[in-house]
N, C-alpha and C positions, 0 to 999 in steps of 0.2 A: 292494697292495704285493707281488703275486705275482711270483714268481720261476720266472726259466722252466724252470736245472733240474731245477724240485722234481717228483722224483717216477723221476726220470732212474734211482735206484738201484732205486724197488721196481717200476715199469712202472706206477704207478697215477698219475691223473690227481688229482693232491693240489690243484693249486690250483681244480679244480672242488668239490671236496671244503672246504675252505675258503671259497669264495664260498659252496656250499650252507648251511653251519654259520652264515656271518656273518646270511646273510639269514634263516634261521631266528629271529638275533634280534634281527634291523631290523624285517624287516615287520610283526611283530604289531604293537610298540609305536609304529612311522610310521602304522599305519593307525588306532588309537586316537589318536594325534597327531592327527592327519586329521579324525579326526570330532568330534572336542571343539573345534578350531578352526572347524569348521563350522559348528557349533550357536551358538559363542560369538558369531560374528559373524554371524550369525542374530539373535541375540539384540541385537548392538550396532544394526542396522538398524532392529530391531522397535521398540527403546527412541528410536531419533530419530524415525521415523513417531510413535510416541506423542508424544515433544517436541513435535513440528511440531503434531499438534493440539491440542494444551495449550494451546500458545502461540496459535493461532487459539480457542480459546473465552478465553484470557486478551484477545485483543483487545476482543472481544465484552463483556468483562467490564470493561473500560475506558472502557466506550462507557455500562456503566451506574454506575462509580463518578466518571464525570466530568461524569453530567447534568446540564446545564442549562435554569432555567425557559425557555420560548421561547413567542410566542404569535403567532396566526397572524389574519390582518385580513382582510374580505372584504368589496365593495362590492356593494349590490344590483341594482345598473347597471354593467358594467365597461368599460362605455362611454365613462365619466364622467371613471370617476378611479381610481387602483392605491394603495391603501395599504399600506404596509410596518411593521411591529411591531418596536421591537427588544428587546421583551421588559421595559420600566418601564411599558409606557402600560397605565391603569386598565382593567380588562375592566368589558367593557358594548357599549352603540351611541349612536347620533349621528344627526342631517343634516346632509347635504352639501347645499347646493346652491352652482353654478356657474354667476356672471353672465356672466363671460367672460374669455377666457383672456390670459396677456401676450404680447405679439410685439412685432418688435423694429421700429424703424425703415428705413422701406426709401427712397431719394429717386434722383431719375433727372433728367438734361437735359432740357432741350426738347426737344420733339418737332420735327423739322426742321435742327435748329441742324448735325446731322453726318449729312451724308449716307452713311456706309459707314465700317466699323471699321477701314479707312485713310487717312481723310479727316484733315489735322492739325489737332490743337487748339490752337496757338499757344505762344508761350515766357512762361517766368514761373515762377512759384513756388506750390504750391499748398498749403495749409494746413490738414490735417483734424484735430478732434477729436472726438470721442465722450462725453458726459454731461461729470461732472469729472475726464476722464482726461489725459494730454497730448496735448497738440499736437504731432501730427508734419507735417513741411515734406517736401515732395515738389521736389525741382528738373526743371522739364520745358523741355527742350533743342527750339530752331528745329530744324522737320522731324518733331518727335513725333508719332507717329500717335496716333489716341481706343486702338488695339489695347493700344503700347506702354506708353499712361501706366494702361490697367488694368491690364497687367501689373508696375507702377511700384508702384500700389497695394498690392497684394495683397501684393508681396516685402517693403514697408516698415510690416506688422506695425501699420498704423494703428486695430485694434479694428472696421472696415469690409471686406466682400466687394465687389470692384469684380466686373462682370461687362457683356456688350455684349447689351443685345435687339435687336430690328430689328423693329418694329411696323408696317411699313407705312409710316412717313412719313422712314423713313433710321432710323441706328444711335444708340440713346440708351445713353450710360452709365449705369448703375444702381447705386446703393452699398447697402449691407444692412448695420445693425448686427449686432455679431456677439454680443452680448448686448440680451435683451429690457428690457422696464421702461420707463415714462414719463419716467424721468431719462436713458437712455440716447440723449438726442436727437444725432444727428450734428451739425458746422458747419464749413464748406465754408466756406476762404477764396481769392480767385484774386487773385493781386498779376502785370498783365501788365508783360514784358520782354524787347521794348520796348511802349510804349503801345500799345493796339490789335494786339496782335499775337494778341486775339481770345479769349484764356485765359477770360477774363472770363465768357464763358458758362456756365463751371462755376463760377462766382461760388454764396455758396448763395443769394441774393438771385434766382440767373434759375433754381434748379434747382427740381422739381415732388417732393412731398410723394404717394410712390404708398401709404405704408402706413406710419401712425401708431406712434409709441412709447405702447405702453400697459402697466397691471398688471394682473396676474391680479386677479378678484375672486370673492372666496366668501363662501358665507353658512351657521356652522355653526353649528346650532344655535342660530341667529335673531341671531347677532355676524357682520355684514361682517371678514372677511380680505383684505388687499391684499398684494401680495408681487408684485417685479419681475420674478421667475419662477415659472414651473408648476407651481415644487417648491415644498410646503408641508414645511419643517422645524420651525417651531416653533411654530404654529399648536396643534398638539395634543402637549402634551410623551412622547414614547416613541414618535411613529408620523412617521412622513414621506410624505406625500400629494402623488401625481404626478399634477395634472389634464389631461387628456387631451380633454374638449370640455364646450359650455356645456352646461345640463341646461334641460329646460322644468319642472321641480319639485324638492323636497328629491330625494337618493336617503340611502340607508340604509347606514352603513357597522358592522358589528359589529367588537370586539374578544375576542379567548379566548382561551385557553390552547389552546398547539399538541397536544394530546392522541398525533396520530398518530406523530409523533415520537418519544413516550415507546415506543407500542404497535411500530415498526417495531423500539427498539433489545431490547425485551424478543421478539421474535419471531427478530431476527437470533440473541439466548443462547439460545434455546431451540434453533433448527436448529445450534449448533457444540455442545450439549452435548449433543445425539443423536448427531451427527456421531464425536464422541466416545466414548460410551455405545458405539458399532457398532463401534469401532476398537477397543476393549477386548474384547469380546466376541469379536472374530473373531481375536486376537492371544491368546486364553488359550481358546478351543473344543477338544471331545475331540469326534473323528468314532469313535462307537461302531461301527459299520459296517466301517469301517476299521482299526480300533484303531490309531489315529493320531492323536498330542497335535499342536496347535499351537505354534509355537514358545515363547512364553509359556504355554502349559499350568501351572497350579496356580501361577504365579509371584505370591508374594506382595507385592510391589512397585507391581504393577498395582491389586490387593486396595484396597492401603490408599491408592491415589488414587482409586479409588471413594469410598470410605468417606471419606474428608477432604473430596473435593468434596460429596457428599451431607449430609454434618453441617454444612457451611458453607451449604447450599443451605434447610437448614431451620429455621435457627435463625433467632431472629425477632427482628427491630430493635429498638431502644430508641428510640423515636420518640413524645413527647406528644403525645397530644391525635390520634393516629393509628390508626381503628380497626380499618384493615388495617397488621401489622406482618409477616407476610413474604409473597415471591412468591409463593403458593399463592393467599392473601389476593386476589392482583392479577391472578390470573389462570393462572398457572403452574403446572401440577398434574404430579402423578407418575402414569403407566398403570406397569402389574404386571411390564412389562420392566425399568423401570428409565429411559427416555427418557420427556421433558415432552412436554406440551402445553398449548397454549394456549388456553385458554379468553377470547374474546371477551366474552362476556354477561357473565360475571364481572370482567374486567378493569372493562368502562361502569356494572359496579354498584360496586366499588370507587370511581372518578372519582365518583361518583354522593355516596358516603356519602362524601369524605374531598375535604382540600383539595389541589388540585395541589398545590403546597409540602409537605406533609404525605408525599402518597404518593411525591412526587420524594425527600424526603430518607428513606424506605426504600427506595428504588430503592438512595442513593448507598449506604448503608451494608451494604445485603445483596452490591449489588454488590462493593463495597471491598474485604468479608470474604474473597467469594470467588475476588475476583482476589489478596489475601495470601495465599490458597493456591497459586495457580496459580505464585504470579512462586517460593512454598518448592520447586516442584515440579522446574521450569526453572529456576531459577535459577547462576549460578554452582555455589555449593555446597549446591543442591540435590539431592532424591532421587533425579530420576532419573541425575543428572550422579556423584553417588556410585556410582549401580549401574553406571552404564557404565563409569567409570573401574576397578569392580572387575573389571568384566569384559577388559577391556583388561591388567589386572595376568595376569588369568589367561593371557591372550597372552602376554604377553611371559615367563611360566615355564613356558609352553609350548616357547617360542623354547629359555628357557634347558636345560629338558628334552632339547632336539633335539640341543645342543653339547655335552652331559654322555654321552649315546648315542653321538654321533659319535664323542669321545673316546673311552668306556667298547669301541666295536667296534675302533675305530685298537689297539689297547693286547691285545683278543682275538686280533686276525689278527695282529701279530707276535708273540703267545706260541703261536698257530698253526700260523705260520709255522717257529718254532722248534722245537716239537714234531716236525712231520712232516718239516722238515731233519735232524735226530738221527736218526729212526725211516730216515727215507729212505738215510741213509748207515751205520747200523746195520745196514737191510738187505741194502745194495750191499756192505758187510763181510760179511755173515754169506754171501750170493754168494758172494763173493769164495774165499770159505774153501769154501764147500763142492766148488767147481769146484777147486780146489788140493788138497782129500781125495781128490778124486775123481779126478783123475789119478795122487797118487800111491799110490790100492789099484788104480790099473789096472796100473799098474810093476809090481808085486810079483810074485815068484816062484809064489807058488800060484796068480794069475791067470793068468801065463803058462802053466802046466803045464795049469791046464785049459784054457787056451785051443788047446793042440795035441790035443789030445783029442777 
C-alpha cells in the first residue's frame, strides 16, 4: 500500500524503508512456515508408504487367516490318467487300471455312392438322432450337393459333426457323435422326395459303421468302472479322474494334503514382513555420520506398529490337540534384526508331528490375529489414518497462521504508513519554517549592515 509521495517532504526513501521493516517480519516466520510444511508433508508421504505396505503384508495375512485344506493327487504313470482332488477325498493310494477308453460314434456312406463333394444327393427329408435325444429333420432341396447338406448338418445343431473325406474311391459323408458312450449310438433316416431321387443312400441301413460308440472302462482297485466319458467324477468320491490312454497294468494314483500350498503362503508373510521390517527402519534411521534424522526419526507411531505386529506374531494359538501352537513352531523364526525366516526342516518337522487340520487351524488363527492388527493399523479409524489426519490439522493452522500474519503485516504497514506520513509532513513543515526564518534573519537590518561591510 505504498504511496508514492511518501517521503516527498523528508528526501528519504520511506516506502523502501517500509518494505524493509515489513519483511523483517514476513521472512523469518514464512521461512519457519516453510519448513514445518515441509516436514509435515514429509511425514504425510512417509505414513502412506507405510500404509501401502501394511496393507500388502495385511494381504499376505489374509491369505493365512482364510486357509483352506487342499490336497494334491498324482498318478505314477501320467500317461494314463490326470487326477484332480477337490480337497473331501480320503488321503492314501489306489490302482488304476485302464481297459479302454470311450469314443464316440463315427459312420460315413459308401464308398462310391458320391463321387465328389458336389455331386447331388437327391431330394427328401433326412432324419438324424443321437442315443435318446431328439430327432432332428433336415429338409434337403432337388439340386443339393453332399457339400451343402454337410453344411445343412452341422447348422441344425443335430448332436453329429458332418464332415467330407475323399478316400480314394469319391467323397463319403462322415458323421461323428458329438458326445461319446455306447448309448450315444447315431440313427440315420432318409424319406426320398420324389421316389428314387436317390437320398436313400444316406438311409442309416446303406451307411458304414467307421468307429463304434463305446464306454470307458476301468478297473480300481480290482471294481470295473464304466462311464460314457473319460471323466471319472464319481468313481472315487473328492477326486475326478481324466483318462487319457489304456494301461498294459494297474498304475498307482496317491492322495495328500497340498503341503506346498500352505509352505508358499507362509513364505509370501514372511517376504512382506521384512519387506516391511526395512520400510520401518529406513523411515526412523539416524545417519550418525551425517547428523541427519530420517523423516520419521524417533517417531513413536511407527514404534508401536512394531511392537503390535510383534506381540501378535508371537503369541500362540489355542488349538487342541496341536503340538505346534505358533509360527515359530511351523517354521517361522525371528534373526536379531528383527525380519523372519523360514525354516524349511522345521516347517517338514512340524507336518511331520501334527495333523494338517491341526496346523492349518493355527495357521488361521495366528493369521486372523494378526491381520486384526493390520486392518486397526489401516483402517478407517485407524492409527495411522489418526496420525495423518493430525498431521494435515497441523496444515491447515499452518494455512491459518499464514492469514493471521497476512493480516497482522496489512494492519503494520498502514500504521507505517501513517507514521512516516505525519513524520514526512512534520518534516516538510519544520522545512518549511526553517527556509521562511531564514529569509526573514536575511532581511534584517543587522544583516544588511554587515553585509556592506
Amino acid at each position: 500500500m505504498a504511496i508514492s509521495a511518501l517521503g516527498v517532504g523528508s528526501g528519504l526513501d520511506l516506502n523502501q524503508i517500509v518494505g524493509d521493516l515489513l519483511n523483517a517480519e514476513r521472512v523469518p516466520k514464512e521461512t519457519r512456515f516453510n519448513q514445518r510444511e515441509e516436514r509435515i508433508e514429509a511425514q504425510i508421504s512417509a505414513y502412506g508408504n507405510l500404509r501401502n505396505g501394511i496393507e500388502q503384508l495385511g494381504s499376505a495375512l489374509g491369505s493365512l487367516s482364510g486357509f483352506e485344506l487342499s490336497q494334491s493327487a498324482s498318478v505314477s504313470d501320467a500317461s494314463v490318467a490326470s487326477v484332480t482332488a477337490d480337497g473331501t477325498a480320503a488321503n492314501g493310494s489306489f490302482s488304476l487300471e485302464v481297459n479302454q477308453l470311450a469314443q464316440a460314434q463315427s459312420i460315413a456312406s459308401a464308398p462310391g455312392d458320391f463321387a465328389d463333394a458336389d455331386a447331388e444327393v437327391g431330394a427328401g427329408q433326412l432324419e438324424i438322432q443321437v442315443g435318446g435325444g431328439n430327432a432332428i429333420t433336415i429338409n434337403v432341396e432337388e439340386g443339393d450337393t453332399l457339400r451343402d447338406l454337410r453344411n445343412a448338418i452341422n447348422e441344425a445343431d443335430a448332436g453329429v459333426t458332418a464332415s467330407i473325406v475323399n478316400d480314394g474311391n469319391g467323397a463319403r459323408l462322415v458323421l461323428n457323435a458329438n458326445e461319446t458312450g455306447a448309448d450315444n449310438t447315431i440313427t440315420v433316416s432318409a424319406t426320398e422326395d420324389p421316389a428314387g431321387s436317390g437320398l436313400a443312400r444316406l438311409d442309416g441301413n446303406n451307411l458304414v459303421e467307421t468307429r463304434a460308440a463305446q464306454d470307458a472302462e476301468a478297473v480300481i482297485n480290482g471294481l470295473t468302472v464304466t462311464s460314457s466319458s473319460n471323466t471319472l467324477d464319481d468313481a472315487v468320491e473328492g477326486l475326478s479322474i481324466e483318462l487319457q490312454n489304456t494301461s498294459t497294468g494297474p498304475v498307482n494314483v496317491s492322495v495328500r494334503e497340498d503341503q506346498g500350498e500352505l509352505r508358499q503362503a507362509l513364505q509370501a508373510f514372511v517376504e512382506q514382513y521384512n519387506a516391511l521390517v526395512g520400510q520401518t527402519r529406513e523411515l526412523t534411521s539416524y545417519n550418525a555420520e551425517e547428523d541427519e534424522a530420517s523423516v520419521l526419526t524417533g517417531d513413536s507411531t511407527v514404534r508401536g506398529i512394531r511392537s503390535r505386529l510383534g506381540d501378535a506374531l508371537m503369541q500362540p494359538a489355542q488349538v487342541p490337540d496341536a503340538n505346534a501352537q505358533t509360527l515359530s513352531e511351523l517354521g517361522i523364526v525371528s534373526n536379531r534384526d528383527g525380519t523372519l525366516n523360514f525354516d524349511t526342516s522345521r516347517f517338514n518337522q512340524a507336518m511331520d508331528n501334527n495333523s494338517f487340520d491341526s496346523i492349518a487351524e493355527v495357521v488361521r488363527e495366528v493369521g486372523g490375529r494378526m491381520e486384526g492388527v493390520t486392518n486397526t493399523l489401516v483402517g478407517a479409524d485407524g492409527l495411522i489414518g489418526a496420525r495423518t489426519d493430525g498431521l494435515r490439522n497441523d496444515l491447515e493452522r499452518i494455512g491459518q497462521q499464514r492469514e493471521r500474519l497476512d493480516i497482522r503485516l496489512e494492519r503494520m504497514e498502514e500504521r507505517l504508513i501513517g507514521q512516516f506520513s505525519r513524520m514526512d509532513s512534520a518534516v516538510a513543515q519544520m522545512q518549511s519554517t526553517g527556509d521562511f526564518l531564514t529569509g526573514q534573519l536575511a532581511n534584517m537590518p543587522l544583516a544588511q549592515n554587515n553585509s556592506r561591510r
